[in-house]
C-alpha positions as CSV (number, residue, x, y, z in Angstrom):
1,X,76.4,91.4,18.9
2,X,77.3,91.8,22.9
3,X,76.4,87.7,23.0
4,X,79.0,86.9,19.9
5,X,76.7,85.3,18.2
6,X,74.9,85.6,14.7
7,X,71.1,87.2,14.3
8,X,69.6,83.8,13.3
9,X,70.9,82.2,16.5
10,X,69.6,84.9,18.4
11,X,66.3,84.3,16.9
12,X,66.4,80.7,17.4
13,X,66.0,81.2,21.0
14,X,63.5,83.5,21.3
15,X,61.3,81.3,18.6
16,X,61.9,78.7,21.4
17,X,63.8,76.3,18.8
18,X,66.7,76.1,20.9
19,X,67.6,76.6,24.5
20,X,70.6,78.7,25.4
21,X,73.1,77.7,27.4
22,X,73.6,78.9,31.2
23,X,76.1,80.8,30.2
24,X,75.2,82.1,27.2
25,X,71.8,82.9,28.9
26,X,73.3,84.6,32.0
27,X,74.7,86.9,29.6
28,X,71.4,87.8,28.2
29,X,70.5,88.3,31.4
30,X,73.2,90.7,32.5
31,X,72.8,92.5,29.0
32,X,68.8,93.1,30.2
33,X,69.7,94.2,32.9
34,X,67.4,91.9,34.9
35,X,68.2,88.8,37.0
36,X,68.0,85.5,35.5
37,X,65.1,84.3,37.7
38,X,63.4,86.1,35.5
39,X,63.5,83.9,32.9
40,X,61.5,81.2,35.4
41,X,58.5,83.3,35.9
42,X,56.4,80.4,37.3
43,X,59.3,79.0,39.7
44,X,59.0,80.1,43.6
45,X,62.6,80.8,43.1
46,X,61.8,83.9,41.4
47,X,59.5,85.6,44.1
48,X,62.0,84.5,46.5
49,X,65.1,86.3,45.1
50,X,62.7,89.7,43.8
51,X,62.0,89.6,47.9
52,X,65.8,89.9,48.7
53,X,66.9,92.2,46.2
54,X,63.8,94.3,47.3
55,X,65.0,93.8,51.2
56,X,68.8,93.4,51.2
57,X,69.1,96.7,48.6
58,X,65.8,98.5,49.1
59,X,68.3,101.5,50.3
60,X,70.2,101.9,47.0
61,X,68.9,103.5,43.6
62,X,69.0,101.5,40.8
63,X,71.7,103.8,39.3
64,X,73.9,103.1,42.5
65,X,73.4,99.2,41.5
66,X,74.2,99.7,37.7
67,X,77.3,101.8,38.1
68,X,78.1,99.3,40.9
69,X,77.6,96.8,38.5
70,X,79.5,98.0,35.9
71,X,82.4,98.4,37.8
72,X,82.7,94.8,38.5
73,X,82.3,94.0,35.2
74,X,85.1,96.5,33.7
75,X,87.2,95.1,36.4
76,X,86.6,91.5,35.8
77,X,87.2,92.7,31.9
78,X,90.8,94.0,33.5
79,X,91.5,90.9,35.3
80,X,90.9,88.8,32.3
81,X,93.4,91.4,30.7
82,X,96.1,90.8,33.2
83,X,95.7,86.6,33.0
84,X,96.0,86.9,29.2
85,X,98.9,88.4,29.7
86,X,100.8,86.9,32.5
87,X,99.7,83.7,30.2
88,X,101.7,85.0,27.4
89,X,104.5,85.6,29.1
90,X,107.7,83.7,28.6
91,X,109.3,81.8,31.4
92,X,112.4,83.7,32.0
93,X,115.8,81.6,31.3
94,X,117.5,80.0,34.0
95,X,121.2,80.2,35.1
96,X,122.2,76.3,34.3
97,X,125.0,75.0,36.9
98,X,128.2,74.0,35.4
């Protein structure tokens, strides 16, 4: 449901019968919990970026990095909110010179 799609889609991809997009599979990503490197298990990407989460926040808990991270997510939610509205917004009439 979080991915706004339908339950045979969803199973699609994890049968392997379709790839997911970037976007769509950052999402699954972020819904994990996990980083998408994960997905790429046998890249050297992957080792590289669990070595610089590991170094650059070795320091924070893991609930410090979730509530982090959902902050950032509820205010890019809020953002979205505010461009959908100043979208909808109607120009405001202009004084024509007579």
């Amino acid at each position: 449901m979080e991915l706004g799609i339908t339950a045979g889609a969803y199973a699609k991809i994890e049968r392997g019968e379709t790839d997911p997009s970037a976007t769509r599979l950052m999402k699954i990503a972020e819904i994990l919990g996990v980083h998408v490197a994960v997905f790429f298990p046998d890249t050297p990407f992957v080792n590289k970026v669990e070595e610089q989460s590991l170094n650059t926040y070795s320091n924070l808990a893991k609930t410090d990095l979730d509530q982090l991270n959902s902050l950032i997510h509820q205010l890019n939610r809020e953002v979205e909110k505010l461009k959908a509205e100043v979208a909808g917004m109607k120009k405001l009439p202009t004084k024509s010179k007579k």
